[in-house]
N, C-alpha and C positions, 0 to 999 in steps of 0.2 A: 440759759442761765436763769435761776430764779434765786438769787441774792443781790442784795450790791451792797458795799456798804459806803453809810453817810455821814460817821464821822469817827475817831479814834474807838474802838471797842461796839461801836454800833455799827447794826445792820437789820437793810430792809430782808424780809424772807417771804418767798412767794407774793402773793398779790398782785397790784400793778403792775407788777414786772412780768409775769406772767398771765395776766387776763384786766386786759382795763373795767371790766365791771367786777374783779375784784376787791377786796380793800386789804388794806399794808398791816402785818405785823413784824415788831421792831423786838431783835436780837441784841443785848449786850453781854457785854461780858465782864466780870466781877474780878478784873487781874489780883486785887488785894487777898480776893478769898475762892479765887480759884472756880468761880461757877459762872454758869450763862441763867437770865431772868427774859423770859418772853412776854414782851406788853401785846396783847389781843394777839386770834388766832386765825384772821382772815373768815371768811365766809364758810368755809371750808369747802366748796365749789373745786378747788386748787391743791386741794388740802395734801395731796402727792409730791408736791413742787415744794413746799413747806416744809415736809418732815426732810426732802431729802435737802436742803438748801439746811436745816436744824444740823443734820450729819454732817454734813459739808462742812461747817464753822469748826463742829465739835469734835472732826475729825475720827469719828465713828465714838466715840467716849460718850456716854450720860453724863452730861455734866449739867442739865438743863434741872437746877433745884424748883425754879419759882417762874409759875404763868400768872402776869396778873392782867386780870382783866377791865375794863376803862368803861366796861357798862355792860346788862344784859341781850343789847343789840346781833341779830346775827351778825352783822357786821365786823364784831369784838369777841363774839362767846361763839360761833355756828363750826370753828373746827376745834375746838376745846375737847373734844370727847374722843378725836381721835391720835390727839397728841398727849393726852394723858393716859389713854391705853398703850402706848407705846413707850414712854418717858416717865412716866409717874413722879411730878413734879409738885410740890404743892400749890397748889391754885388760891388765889387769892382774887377775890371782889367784896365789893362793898354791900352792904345791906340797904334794902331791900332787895338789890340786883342780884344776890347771891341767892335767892331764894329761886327765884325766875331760874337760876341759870340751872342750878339742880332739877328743876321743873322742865328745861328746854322748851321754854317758850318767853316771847317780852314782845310787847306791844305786836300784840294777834300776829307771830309769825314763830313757829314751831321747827324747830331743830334738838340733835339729839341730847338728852339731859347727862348733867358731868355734876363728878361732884366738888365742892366747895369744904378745900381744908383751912384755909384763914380765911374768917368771914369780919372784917373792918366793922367796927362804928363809931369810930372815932372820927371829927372835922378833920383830923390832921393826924396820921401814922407816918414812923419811920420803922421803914424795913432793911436794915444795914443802911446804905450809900443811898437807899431812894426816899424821897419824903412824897406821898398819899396823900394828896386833897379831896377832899369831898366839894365837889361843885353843884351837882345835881341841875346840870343843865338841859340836856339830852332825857337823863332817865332820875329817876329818886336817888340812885344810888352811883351815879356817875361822877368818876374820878377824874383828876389829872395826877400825874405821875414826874415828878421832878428831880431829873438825873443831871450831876455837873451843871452844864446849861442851856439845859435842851430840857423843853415839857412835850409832854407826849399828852397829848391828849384826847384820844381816838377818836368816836362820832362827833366830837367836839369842833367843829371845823370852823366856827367862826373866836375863836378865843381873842383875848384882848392882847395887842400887840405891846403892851406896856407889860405884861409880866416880869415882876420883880428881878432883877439878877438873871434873866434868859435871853439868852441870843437865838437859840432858835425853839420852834415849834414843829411834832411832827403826830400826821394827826391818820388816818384812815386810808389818806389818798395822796399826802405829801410830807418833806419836811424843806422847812424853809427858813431861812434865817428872818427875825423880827424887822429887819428895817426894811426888808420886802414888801 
């Protein structure tokens, strides 16, 4: 199995689920407007176990509009290029990280370049139902991503357990509720 899912409309797809040195990207789905938005794309090391875990949910349908990505980290960005040549969804990262990621490279590690259809530079974007922070913690241009209330925060793994209005946090390698 490489899905699970960790709370109403989310879901983990490939990664730790299938390879503990990979990292998690998080599946929801957009009931109001009918579409799925993928936060980060695993290493792409797994990147097999992902597209089909993506079909799995979407039940063979493109319904996959928006990848957004939480930094130019392989981590976040290293299967971006093979889930856009299959899906063609608009990909969205923040600047300067969107630069890097067209580039296929961020902090001297090299993976394949994709391209960047919404490029953020705004502290703070809403994309329908998600609101975009800019943190710049991890990279210049690293986000966290605030759904219902749960923040995804990818490479971001130590965030602050006090974030506003959120119960939980899910990041590269877990999600976990805040009073954890």
């Amino acid at each position: 199995m490489s899905l699970a899912k960790v709370y109403k409309n989310v879901y983990i797809v490939g990664g730790k689920i299938v390879d503990e040195n990979d990292t998690n990207a998080y599946l929801i789905y957009n009931e109001i407007n009918d579409y799925y938005l993928l936060i980060d794309t695993t290493t792409g090391i797994n990147i097999r176990y992902v597209i089909e875990g993506l079909l799995e949910i979407m039940r063979g349908q493109n319904k996959l509009k928006y990848i957004i990505l939480t930094s130019c980290k392989i981590e976040n960005s290293g299967g971006l290029s093979y889930i856009y040549n299959i899906f063609k969804p608009i990909t969205v990262a923040h600047f300067p990280d969107s630069i890097m990621i067209r580039k296929g490279e961020c902090q001297n590690t090299s993976y394949s370049p994709s391209p960047i259809s919404l490029e953020i530079k705004d502290k703070k974007y809403n994309l329908d139902i998600f609101s975009i922070f800019l943190s710049k913690t991890i990279t210049n241009g690293n986000i966290l991503i605030k759904y219902k209330d749960i923040i995804f925060s990818g490479s971001n793994t130590k965030i602050s357990p006090y974030y506003k209005n959120a119960k939980y946090i899910c990041d590269i390698n877990n999600c976990r509720s805040i009073s954890d």
